[in-house]
matplotlib code that plots the C-alpha trace (Angstrom):
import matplotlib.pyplot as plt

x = [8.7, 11.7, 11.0, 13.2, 12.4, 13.3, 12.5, 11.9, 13.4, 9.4, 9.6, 11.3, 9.4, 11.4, 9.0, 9.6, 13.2, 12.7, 11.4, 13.5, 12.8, 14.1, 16.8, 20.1, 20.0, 23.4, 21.3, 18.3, 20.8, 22.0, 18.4, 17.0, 20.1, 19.2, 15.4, 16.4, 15.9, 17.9, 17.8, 16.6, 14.9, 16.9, 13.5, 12.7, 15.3, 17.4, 17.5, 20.4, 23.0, 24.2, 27.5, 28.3, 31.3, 29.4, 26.6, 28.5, 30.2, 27.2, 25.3, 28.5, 28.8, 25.1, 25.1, 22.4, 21.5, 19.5, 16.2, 14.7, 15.5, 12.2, 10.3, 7.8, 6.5, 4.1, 3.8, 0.8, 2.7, 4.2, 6.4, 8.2, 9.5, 13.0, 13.1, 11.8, 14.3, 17.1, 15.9, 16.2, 19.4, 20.6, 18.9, 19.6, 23.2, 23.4, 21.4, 23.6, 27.0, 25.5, 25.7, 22.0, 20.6, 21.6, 18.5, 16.5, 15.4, 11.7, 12.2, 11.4, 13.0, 15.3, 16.6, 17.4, 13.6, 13.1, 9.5, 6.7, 4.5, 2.2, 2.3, 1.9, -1.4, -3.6, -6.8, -6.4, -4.4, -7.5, -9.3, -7.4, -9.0, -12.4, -12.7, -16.4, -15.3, -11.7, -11.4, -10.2, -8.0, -9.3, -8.3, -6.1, -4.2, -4.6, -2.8, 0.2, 1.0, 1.1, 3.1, 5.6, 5.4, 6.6, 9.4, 10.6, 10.2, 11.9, 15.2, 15.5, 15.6, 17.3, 20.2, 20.8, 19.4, 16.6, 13.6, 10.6, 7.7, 4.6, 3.2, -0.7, -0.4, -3.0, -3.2, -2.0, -3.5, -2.9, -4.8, -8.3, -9.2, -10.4, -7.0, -4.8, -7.0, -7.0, -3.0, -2.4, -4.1, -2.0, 1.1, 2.3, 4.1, 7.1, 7.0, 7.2, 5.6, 3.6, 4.6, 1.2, 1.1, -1.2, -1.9, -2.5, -4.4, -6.8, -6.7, -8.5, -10.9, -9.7, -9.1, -5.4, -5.7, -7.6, -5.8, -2.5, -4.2, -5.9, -3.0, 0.0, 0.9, 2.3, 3.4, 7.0, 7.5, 5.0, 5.3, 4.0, 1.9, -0.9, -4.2, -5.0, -8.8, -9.8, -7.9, -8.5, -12.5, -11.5, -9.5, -12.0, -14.3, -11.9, -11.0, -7.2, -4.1, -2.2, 0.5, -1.0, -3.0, -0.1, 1.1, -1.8, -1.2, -3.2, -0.6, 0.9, 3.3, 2.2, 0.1, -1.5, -3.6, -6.9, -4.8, -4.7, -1.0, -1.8, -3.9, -1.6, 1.6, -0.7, -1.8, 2.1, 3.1, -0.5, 1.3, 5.4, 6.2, 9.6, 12.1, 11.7, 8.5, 9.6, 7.8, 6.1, 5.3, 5.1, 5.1, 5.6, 9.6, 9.3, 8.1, 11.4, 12.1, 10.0, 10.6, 13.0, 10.6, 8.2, 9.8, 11.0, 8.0, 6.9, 9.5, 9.6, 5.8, 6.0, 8.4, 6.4, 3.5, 6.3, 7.8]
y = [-13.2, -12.8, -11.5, -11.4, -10.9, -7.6, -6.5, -3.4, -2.1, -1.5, -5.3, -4.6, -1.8, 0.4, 3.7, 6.7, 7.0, 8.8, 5.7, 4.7, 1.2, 0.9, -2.3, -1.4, -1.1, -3.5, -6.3, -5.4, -6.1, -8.9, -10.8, -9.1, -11.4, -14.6, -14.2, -14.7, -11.5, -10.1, -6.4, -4.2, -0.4, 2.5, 2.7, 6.2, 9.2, 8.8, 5.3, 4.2, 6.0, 8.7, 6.7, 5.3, 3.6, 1.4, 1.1, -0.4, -2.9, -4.3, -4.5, -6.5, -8.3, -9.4, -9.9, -7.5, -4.2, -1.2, -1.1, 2.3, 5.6, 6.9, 10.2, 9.7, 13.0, 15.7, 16.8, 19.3, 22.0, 24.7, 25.6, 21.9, 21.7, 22.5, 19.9, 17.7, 18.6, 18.0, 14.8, 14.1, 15.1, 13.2, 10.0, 9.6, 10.6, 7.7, 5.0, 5.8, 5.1, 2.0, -1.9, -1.8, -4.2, -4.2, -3.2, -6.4, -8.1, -6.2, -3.8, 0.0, 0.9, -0.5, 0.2, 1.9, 3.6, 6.9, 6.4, 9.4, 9.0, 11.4, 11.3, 13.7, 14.7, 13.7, 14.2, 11.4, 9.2, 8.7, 7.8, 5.6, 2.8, 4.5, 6.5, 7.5, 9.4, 10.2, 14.6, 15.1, 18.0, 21.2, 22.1, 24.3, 21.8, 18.9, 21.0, 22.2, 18.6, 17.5, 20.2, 19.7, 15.5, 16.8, 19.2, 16.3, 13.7, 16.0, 16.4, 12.5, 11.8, 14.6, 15.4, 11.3, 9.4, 7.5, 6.4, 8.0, 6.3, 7.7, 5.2, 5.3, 4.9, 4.0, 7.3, 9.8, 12.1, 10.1, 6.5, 6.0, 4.8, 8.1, 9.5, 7.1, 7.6, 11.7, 11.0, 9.4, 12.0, 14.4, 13.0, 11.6, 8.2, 10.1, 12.3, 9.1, 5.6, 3.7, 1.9, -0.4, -1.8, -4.8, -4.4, -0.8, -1.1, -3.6, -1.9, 1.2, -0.7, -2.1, -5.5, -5.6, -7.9, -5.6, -2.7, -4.2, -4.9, -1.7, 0.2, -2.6, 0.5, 2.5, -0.2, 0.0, -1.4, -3.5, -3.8, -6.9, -7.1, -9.8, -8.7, -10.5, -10.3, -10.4, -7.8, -5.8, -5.9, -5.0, -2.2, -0.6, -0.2, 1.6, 5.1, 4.3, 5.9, 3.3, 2.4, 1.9, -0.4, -2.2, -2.4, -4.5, -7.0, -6.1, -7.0, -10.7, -12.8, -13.6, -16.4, -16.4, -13.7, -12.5, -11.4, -14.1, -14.4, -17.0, -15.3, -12.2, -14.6, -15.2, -11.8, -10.5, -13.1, -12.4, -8.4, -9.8, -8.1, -8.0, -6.9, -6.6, -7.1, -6.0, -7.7, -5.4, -6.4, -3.2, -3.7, -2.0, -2.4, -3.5, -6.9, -7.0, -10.2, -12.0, -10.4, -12.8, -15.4, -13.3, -12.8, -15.9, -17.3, -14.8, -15.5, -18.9, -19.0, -16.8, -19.4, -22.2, -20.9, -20.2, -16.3]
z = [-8.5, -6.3, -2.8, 0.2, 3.6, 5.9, 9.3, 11.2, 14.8, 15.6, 15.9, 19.2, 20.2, 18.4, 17.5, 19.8, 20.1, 23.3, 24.9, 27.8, 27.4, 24.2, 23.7, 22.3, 18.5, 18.3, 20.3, 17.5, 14.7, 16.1, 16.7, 13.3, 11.8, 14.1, 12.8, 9.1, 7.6, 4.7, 5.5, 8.0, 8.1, 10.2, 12.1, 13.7, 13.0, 16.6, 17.0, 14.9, 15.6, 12.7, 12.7, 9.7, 10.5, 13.7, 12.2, 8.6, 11.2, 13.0, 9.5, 7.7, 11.1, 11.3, 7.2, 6.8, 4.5, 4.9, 3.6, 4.0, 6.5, 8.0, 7.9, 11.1, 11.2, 11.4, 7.4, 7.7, 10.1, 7.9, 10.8, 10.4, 7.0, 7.9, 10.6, 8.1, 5.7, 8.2, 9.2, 5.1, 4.3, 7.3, 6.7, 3.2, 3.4, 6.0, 3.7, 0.5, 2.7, 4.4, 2.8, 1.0, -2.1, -6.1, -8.1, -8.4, -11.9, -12.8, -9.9, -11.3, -8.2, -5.0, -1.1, 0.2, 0.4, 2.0, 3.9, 5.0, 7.0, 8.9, 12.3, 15.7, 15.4, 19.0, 17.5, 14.8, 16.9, 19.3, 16.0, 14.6, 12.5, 13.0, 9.4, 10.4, 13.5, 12.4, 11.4, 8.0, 6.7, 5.7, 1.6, 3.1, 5.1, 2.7, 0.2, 2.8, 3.6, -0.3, -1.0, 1.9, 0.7, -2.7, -1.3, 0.9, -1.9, -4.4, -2.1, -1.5, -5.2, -6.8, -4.2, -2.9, -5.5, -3.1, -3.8, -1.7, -0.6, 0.9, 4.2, 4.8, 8.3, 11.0, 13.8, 11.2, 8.4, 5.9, 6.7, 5.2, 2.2, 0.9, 1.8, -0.4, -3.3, -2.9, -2.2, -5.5, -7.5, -5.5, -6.1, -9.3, -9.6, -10.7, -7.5, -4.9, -4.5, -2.4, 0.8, 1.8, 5.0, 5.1, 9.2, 8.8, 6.4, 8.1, 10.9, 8.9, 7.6, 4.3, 2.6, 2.3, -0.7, -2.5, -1.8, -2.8, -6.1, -6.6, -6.4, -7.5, -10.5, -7.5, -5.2, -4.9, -1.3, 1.2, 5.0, 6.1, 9.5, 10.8, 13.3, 16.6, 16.0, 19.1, 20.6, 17.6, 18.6, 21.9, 21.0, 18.4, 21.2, 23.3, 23.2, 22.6, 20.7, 18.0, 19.7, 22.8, 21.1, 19.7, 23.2, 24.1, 21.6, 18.4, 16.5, 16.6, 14.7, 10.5, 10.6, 14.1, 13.0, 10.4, 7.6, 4.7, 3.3, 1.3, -1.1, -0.8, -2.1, -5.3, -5.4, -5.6, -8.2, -10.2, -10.2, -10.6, -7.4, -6.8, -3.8, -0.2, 1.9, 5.8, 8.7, 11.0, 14.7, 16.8, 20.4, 24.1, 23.9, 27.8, 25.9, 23.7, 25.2, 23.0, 19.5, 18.6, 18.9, 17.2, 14.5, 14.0, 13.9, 11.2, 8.7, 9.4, 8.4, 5.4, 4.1, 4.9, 2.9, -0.6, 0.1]

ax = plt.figure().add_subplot(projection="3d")
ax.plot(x, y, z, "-o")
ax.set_aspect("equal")
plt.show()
């Protein structure tokens, strides 16, 4: 098993680009670099600038690749498949020009990733993590946003060569258990992967051990997150959207929280896992000051315990 360790600009707060309190992405760079990590993700479309000249500098600078570009949309809305398509063309022609990894050793596939997830939709965001209350998709719907996964998915691969990978994320349409399973018979292994988040997937009610397991055939990338319980009790009794539950706290540095990384480092060597896992801390970016620590602290325990 040989895994090495990313991070994410959510780490900083980084998840609405259109958030004045966002820090600057060179100072993100720079602490992503001073926290240990390998590589780093674009985060959401906006942040990073679509310079590939700066942004190749402050990468070779900070000795770091790209990971993955990020689709952090709305997929059900006919009526957004040409943004979506924009927002492709433009991340991935970014990813392929900037420093990224060599195919690993037992790896089907490597970064840079292209990752969907399903977001913008207020009714589900309220309901996130509850998958008795949350509203499903009609057939109708269900179908529109598979089909535009596949269109989206299909442009990644065959006009850039990168590898798409579907995110189960807490607040959007894709999230509960039921949803991943209908998902996978939806979209075939040779269509896109599987991007599991082990805080998201707590979060919605699911053991992320098992769920790693379960579906380790599709697994080409994992995001790595850890679950203040008590906050997360508080916060399933409130009527909340996700971030603004991450902005409480929910989420804290790997190894101060519920989620058991031990058994999840002899899960990934039970399946020969291979590549990047990025750590995941999201955050109100008005508390950016402490992500370095944060972070830090993360990697530093993930190492302690044998990643």
């Amino acid at each position: 098993m040989s895994i090495k360790i990313a991070g994410a600009p959510c780490c900083w707060g980084v998840d609405d680009p259109k958030n004045p309190f966002l820090p600057p992405w060179k100072q993100v760079l720079q602490e992503a670099s001073q926290a240990g990590f390998k590589g780093i993700e674009l985060g959401p479309y906006g942040y990073i600038p679509m310079d590939i000249k700066s942004v190749q500098a402050e990468l070779s600078k900070n000795e770091l690749n790209i990971i993955a570009g990020t689709i952090f949309d709305d997929l059900v809305s006919e009526n957004n498949i040409e943004k979506l398509l924009f927002q492709v063309d433009d991340i991935c022609s970014l990813v392929t020009k900037l420093p990224n990894s060599s195919m690993e050793k037992g790896k089907r596939f490597s970064p840079p990733f292209l990752v969907i997830i399903d977001w913008g939709h207020y009714e589900r965001d309220y309901n996130a993590g509850h998958p008795d209350r949350a509203k499903r998709l009609s057939t109708q719907d269900w179908n529109n946003m598979m089909k535009h996964i596949r269109i989206l998915s299909e442009r990644a691969w065959n006009k850039f060569g990168v590898r798409p990978v579907i995110h189960p994320h807490a607040g959007g349409y894709i999230e509960f258990e039921d949803e991943i399973k209908k998902l996978l018979e939806d979209i075939p292994y040779e269509t896109a992967g599987l991007c599991l988040d082990t805080g998201h997937l707590y979060y919605s009610k699911m053991n992320p051990v098992q769920r790693l397991r379960d579906y380790s055939e599709r697994l080409d990338y994992i995001h790595f997150k850890d679950i203040d319980i008590d906050m997360y009790h508080q916060v399933m009794d409130e009527q909340i959207r996700f971030f603004d539950a991450c902005a409480k706290g929910v989420m804290c540095p790997i190894g101060q929280g519920i989620i058991d990384y031990n058994s999840i480092h002899n899960l990934l060597k039970e399946i020969n896992y291979h590549g990047y896992i990025t750590i995941e801390q999201e955050r109100d970016p008005r508390n950016s000051d402490t992500s370095l620590r944060d972070v830090k602290q993360s990697v530093d325990y993930l190492k302690s315990v044998g990643y």
